[in-house]
DRENMAR-900003 format. One record per residue: y, z, x of N, C-alpha, C in turn; residue number from 1. Coordinates in steps of 0.2 Angstrom, whole numbers. Example, Ala and Ser with C-alpha at 12.3 -4.5 7.8 and 13.67 -1.06 7.14 Angstrom:
<node><n_v>-28</n_v><n_w>39</n_w><n_u>66</n_u><ca_v>-22</ca_v><ca_w>39</ca_w><ca_u>62</ca_u><c_v>-16</c_v><c_w>39</c_w><c_u>66</c_u><voro>1</voro></node>
<node><n_v>-11</n_v><n_w>35</n_w><n_u>64</n_u><ca_v>-5</ca_v><ca_w>36</ca_w><ca_u>68</ca_u><c_v>0</c_v><c_w>39</c_w><c_u>64</c_u><voro>2</voro></node>
! end
This chain:
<node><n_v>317</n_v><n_w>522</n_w><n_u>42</n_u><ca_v>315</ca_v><ca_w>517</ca_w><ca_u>47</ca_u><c_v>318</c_v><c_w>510</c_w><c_u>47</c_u><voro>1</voro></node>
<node><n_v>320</n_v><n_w>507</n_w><n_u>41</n_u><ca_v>323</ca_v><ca_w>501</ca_w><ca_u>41</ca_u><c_v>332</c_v><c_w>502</c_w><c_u>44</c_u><voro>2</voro></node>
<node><n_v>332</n_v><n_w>507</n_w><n_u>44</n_u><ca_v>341</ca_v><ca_w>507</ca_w><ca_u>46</ca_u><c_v>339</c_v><c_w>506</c_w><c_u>55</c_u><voro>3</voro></node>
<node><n_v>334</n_v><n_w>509</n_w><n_u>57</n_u><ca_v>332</ca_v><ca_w>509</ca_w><ca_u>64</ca_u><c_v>329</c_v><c_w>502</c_w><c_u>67</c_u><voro>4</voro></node>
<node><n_v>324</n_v><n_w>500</n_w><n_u>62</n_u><ca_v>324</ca_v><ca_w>492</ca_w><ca_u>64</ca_u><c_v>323</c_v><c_w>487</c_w><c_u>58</c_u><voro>5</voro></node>
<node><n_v>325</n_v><n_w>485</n_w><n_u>57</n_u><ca_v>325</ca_v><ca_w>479</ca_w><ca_u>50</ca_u><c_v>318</c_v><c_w>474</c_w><c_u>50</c_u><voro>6</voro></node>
<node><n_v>316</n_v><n_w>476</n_w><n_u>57</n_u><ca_v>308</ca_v><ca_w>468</ca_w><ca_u>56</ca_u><c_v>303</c_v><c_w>471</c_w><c_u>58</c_u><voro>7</voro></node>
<node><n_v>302</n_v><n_w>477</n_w><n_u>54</n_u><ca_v>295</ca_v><ca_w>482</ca_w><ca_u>54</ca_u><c_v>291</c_v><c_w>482</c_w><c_u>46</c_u><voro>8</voro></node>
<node><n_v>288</n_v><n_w>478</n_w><n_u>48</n_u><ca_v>284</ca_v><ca_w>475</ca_w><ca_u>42</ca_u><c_v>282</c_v><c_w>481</c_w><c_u>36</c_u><voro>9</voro></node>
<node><n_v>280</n_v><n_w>486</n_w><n_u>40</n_u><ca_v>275</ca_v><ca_w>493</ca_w><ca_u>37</ca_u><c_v>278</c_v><c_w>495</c_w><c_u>33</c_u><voro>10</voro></node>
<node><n_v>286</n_v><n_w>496</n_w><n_u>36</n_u><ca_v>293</ca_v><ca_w>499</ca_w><ca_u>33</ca_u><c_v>294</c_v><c_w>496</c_w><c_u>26</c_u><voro>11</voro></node>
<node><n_v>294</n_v><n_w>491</n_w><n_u>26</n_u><ca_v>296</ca_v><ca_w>485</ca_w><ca_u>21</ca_u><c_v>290</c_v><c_w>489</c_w><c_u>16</c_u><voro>12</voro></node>
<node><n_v>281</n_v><n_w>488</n_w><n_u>19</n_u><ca_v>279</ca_v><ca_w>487</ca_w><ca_u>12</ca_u><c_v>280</c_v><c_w>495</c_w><c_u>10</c_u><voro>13</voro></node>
<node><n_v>281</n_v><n_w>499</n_w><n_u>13</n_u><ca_v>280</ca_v><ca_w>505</ca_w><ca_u>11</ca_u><c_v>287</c_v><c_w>506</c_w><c_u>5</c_u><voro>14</voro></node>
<node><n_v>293</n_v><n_w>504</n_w><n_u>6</n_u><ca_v>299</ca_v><ca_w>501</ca_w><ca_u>3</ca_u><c_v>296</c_v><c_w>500</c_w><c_u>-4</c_u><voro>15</voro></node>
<node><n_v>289</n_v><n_w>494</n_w><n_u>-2</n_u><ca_v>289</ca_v><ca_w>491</ca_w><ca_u>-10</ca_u><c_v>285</c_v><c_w>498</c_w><c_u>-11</c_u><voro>16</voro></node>
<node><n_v>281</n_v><n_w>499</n_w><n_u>-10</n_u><ca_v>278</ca_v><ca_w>502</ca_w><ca_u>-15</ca_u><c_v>280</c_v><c_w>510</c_w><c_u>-18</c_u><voro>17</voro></node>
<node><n_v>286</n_v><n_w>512</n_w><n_u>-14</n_u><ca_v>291</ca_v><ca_w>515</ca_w><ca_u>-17</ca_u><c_v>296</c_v><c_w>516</c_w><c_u>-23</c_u><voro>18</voro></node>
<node><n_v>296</n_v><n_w>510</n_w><n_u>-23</n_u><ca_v>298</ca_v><ca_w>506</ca_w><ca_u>-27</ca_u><c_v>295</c_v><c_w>503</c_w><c_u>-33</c_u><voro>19</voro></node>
<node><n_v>291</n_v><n_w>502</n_w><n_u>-32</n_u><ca_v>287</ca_v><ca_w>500</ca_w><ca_u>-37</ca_u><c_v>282</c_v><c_w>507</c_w><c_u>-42</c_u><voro>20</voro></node>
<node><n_v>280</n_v><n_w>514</n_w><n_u>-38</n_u><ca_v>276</ca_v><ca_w>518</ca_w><ca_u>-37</ca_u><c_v>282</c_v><c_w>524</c_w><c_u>-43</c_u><voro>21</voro></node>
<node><n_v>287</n_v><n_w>526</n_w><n_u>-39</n_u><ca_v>293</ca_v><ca_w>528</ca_w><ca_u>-42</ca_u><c_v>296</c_v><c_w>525</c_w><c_u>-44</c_u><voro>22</voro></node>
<node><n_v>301</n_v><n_w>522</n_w><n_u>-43</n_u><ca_v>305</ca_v><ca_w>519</ca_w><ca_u>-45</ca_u><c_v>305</c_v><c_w>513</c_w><c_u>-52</c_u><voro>23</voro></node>
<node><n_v>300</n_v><n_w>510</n_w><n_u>-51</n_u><ca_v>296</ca_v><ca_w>507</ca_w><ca_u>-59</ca_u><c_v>301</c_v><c_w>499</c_w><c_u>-56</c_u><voro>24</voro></node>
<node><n_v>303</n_v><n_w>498</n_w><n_u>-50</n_u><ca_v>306</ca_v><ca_w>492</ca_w><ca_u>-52</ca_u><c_v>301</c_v><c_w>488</c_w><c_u>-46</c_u><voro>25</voro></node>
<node><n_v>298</n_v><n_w>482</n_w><n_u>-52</n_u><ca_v>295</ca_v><ca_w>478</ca_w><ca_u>-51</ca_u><c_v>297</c_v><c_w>472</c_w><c_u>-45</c_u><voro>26</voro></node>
<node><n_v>306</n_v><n_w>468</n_w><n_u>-48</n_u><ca_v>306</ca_v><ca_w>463</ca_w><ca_u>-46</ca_u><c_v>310</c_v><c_w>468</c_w><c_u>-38</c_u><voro>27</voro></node>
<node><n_v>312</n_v><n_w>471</n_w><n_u>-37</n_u><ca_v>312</ca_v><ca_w>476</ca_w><ca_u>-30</ca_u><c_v>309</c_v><c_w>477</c_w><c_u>-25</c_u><voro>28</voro></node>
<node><n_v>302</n_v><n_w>478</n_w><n_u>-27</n_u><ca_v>297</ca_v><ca_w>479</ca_w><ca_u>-24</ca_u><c_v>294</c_v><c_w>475</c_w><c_u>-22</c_u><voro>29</voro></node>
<node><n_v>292</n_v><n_w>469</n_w><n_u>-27</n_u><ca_v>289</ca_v><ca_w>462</ca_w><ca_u>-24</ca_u><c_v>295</c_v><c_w>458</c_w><c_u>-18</c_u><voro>30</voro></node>
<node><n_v>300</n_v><n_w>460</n_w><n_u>-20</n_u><ca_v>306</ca_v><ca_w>456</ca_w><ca_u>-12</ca_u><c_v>305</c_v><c_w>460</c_w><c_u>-5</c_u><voro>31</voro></node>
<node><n_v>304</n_v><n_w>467</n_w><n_u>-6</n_u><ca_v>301</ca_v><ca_w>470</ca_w><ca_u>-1</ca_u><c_v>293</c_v><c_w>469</c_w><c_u>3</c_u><voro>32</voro></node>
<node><n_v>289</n_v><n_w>468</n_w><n_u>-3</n_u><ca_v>283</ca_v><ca_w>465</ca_w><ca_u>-1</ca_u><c_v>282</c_v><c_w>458</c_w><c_u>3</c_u><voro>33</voro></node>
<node><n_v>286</n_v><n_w>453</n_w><n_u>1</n_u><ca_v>286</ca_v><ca_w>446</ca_w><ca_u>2</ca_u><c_v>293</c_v><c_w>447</c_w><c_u>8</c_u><voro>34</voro></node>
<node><n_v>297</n_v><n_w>453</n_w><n_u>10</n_u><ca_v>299</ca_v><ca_w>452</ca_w><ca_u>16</ca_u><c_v>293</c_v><c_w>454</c_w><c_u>21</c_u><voro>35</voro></node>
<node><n_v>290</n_v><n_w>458</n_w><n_u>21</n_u><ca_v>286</ca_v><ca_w>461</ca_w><ca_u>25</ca_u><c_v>279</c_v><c_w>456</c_w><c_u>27</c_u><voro>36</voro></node>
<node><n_v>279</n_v><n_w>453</n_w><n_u>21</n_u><ca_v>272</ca_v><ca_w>447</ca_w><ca_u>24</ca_u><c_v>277</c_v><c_w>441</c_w><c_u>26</c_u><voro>37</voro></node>
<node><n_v>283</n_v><n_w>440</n_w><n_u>25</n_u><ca_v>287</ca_v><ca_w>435</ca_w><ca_u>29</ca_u><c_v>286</c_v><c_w>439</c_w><c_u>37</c_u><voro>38</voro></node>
<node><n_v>288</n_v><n_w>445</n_w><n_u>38</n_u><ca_v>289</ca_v><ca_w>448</ca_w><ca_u>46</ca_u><c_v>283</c_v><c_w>449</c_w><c_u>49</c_u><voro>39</voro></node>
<node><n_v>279</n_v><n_w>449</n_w><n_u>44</n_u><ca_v>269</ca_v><ca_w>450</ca_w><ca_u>49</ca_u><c_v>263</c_v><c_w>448</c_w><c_u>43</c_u><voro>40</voro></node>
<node><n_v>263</n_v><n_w>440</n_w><n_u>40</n_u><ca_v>259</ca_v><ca_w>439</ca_w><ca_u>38</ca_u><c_v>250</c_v><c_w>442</c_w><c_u>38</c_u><voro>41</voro></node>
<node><n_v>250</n_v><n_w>444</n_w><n_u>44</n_u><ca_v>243</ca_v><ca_w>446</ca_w><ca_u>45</ca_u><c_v>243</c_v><c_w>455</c_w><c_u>45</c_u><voro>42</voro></node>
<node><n_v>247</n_v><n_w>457</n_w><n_u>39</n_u><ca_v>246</ca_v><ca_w>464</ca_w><ca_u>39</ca_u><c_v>242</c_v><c_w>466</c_w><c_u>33</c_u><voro>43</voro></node>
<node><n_v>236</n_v><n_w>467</n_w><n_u>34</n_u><ca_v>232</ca_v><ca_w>468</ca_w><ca_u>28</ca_u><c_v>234</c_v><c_w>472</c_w><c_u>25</c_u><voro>44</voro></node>
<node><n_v>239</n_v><n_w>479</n_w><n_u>25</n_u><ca_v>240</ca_v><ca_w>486</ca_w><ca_u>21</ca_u><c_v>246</c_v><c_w>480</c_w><c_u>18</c_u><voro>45</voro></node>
<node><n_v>250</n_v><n_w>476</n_w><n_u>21</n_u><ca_v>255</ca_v><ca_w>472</ca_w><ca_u>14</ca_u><c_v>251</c_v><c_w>470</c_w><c_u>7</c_u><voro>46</voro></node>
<node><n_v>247</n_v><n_w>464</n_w><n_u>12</n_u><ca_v>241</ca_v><ca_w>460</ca_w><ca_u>7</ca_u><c_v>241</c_v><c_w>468</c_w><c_u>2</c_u><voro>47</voro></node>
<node><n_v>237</n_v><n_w>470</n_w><n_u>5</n_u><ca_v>235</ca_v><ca_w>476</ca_w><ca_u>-1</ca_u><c_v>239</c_v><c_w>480</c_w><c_u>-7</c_u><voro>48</voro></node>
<node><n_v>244</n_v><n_w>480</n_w><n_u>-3</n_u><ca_v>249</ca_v><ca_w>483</ca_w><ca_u>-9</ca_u><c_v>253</c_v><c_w>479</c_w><c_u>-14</c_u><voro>49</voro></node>
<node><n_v>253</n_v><n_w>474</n_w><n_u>-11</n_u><ca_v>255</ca_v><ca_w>467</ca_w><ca_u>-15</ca_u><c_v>252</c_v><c_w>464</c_w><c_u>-19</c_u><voro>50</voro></node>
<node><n_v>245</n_v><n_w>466</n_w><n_u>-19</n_u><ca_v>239</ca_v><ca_w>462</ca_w><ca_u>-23</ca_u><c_v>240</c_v><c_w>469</c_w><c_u>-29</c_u><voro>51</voro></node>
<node><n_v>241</n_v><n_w>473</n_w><n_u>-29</n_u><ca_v>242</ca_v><ca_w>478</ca_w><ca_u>-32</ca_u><c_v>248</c_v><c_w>478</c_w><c_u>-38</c_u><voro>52</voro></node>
<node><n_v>251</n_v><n_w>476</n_w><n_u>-32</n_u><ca_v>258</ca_v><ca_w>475</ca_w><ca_u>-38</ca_u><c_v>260</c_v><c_w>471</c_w><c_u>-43</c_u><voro>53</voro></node>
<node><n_v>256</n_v><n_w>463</n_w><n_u>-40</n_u><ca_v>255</ca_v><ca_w>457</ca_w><ca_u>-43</ca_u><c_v>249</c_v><c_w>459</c_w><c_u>-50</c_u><voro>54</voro></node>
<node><n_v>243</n_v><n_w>464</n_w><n_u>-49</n_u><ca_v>238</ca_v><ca_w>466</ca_w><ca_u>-51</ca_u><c_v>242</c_v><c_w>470</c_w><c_u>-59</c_u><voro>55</voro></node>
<node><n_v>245</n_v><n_w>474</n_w><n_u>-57</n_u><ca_v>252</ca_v><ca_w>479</ca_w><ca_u>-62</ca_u><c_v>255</c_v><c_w>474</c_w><c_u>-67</c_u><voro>56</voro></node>
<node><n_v>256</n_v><n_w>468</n_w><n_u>-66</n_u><ca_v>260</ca_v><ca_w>464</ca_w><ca_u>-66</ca_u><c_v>258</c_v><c_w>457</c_w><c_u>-72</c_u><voro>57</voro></node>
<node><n_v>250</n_v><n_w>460</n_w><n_u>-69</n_u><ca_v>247</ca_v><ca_w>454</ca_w><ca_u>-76</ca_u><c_v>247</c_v><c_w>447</c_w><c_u>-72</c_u><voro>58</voro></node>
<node><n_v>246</n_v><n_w>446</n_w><n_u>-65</n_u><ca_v>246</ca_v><ca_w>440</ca_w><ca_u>-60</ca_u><c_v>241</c_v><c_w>440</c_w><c_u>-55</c_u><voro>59</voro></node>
<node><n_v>236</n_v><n_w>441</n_w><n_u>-60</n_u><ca_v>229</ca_v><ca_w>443</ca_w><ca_u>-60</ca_u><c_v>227</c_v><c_w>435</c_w><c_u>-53</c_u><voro>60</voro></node>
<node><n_v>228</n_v><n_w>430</n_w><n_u>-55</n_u><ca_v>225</ca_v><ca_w>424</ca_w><ca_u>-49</ca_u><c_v>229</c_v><c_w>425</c_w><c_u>-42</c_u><voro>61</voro></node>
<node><n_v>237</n_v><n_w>429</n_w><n_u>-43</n_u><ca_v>239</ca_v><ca_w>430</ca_w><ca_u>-35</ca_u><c_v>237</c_v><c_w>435</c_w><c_u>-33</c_u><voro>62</voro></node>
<node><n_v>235</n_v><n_w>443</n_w><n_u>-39</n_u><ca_v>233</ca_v><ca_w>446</ca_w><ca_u>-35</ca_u><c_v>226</c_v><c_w>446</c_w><c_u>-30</c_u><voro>63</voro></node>
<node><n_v>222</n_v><n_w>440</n_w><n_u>-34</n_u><ca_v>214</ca_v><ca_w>441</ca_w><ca_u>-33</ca_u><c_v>217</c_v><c_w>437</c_w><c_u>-23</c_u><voro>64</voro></node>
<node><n_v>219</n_v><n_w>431</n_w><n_u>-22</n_u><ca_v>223</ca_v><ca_w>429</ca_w><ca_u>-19</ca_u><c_v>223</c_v><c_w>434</c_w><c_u>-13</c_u><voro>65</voro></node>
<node><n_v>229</n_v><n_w>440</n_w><n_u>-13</n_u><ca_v>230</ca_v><ca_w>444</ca_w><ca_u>-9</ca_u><c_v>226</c_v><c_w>445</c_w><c_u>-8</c_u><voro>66</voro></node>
<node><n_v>223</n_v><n_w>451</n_w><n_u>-12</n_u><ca_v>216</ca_v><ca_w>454</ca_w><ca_u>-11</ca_u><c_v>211</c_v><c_w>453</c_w><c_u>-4</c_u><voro>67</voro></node>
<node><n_v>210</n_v><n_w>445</n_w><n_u>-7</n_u><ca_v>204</ca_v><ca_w>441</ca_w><ca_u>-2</ca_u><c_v>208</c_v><c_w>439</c_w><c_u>4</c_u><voro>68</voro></node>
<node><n_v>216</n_v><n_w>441</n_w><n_u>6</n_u><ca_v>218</ca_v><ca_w>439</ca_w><ca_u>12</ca_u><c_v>217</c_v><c_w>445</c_w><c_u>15</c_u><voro>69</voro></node>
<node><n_v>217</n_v><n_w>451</n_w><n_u>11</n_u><ca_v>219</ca_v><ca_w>459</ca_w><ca_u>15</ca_u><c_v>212</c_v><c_w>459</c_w><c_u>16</c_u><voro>70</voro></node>
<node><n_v>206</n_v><n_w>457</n_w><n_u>13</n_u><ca_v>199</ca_v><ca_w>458</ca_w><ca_u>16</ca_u><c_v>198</c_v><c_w>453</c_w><c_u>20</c_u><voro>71</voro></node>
<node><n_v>200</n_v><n_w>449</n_w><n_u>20</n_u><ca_v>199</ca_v><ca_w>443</ca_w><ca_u>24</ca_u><c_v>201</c_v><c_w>445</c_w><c_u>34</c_u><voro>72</voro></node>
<node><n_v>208</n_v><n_w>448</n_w><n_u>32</n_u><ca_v>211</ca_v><ca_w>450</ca_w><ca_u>39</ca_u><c_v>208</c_v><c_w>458</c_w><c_u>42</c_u><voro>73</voro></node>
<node><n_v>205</n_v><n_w>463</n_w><n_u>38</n_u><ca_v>203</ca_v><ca_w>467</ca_w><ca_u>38</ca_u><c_v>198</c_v><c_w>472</c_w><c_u>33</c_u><voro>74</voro></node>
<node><n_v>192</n_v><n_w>467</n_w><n_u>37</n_u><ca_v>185</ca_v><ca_w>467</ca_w><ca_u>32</ca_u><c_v>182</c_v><c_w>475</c_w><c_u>32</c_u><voro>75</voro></node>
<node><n_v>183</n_v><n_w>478</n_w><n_u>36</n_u><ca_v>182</ca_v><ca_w>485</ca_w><ca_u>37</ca_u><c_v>187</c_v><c_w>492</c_w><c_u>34</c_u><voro>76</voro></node>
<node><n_v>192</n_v><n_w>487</n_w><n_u>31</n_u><ca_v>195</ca_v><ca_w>492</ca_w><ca_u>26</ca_u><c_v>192</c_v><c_w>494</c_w><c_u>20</c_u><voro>77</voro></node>
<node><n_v>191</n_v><n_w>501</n_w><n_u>18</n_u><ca_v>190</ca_v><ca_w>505</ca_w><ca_u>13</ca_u><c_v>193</c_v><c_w>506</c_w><c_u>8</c_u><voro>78</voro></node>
<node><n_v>200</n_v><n_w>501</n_w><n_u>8</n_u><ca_v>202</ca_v><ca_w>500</ca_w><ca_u>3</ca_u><c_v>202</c_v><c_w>494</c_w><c_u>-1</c_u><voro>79</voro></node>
! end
């Protein structure tokens, strides 16, 4: 998807968490995550995988951070 459009935010985080999930590469993952919230701030599934990774990471006050913006922007998620 990103060879097809570079500024599809979902692609990005799906990237990190690729990357992160498989790959085990941390500092990777997060440049993918923090493209995707540069390209759409208000994507709560970023927020969400972000706080995740930040949470993996032992960056417990950014993850709590993310967390409450992915809830914040999409309070009906079940995740």
């Amino acid at each position: 998807m990103l060879a097809l459009d570079e500024t599809l935010a979902e692609a990005h985080t799906s990237l990190g968490a690729i990357r992160d999930l498989y790959e085990w590469d941390g500092a990777s993952s997060e440049k993918a995550f923090r493209r995707a919230l540069a390209l759409d701030p208000t994507c709560a599934f970023s927020h969400q995988w972000y706080a995740a990774l930040l949470s993996n990471t032992r960056r417990y006050e950014e993850a709590v951070d993310q967390a409450l913006e992915a809830r914040h922007l999409d309070p009906f998620s079940r995740d």
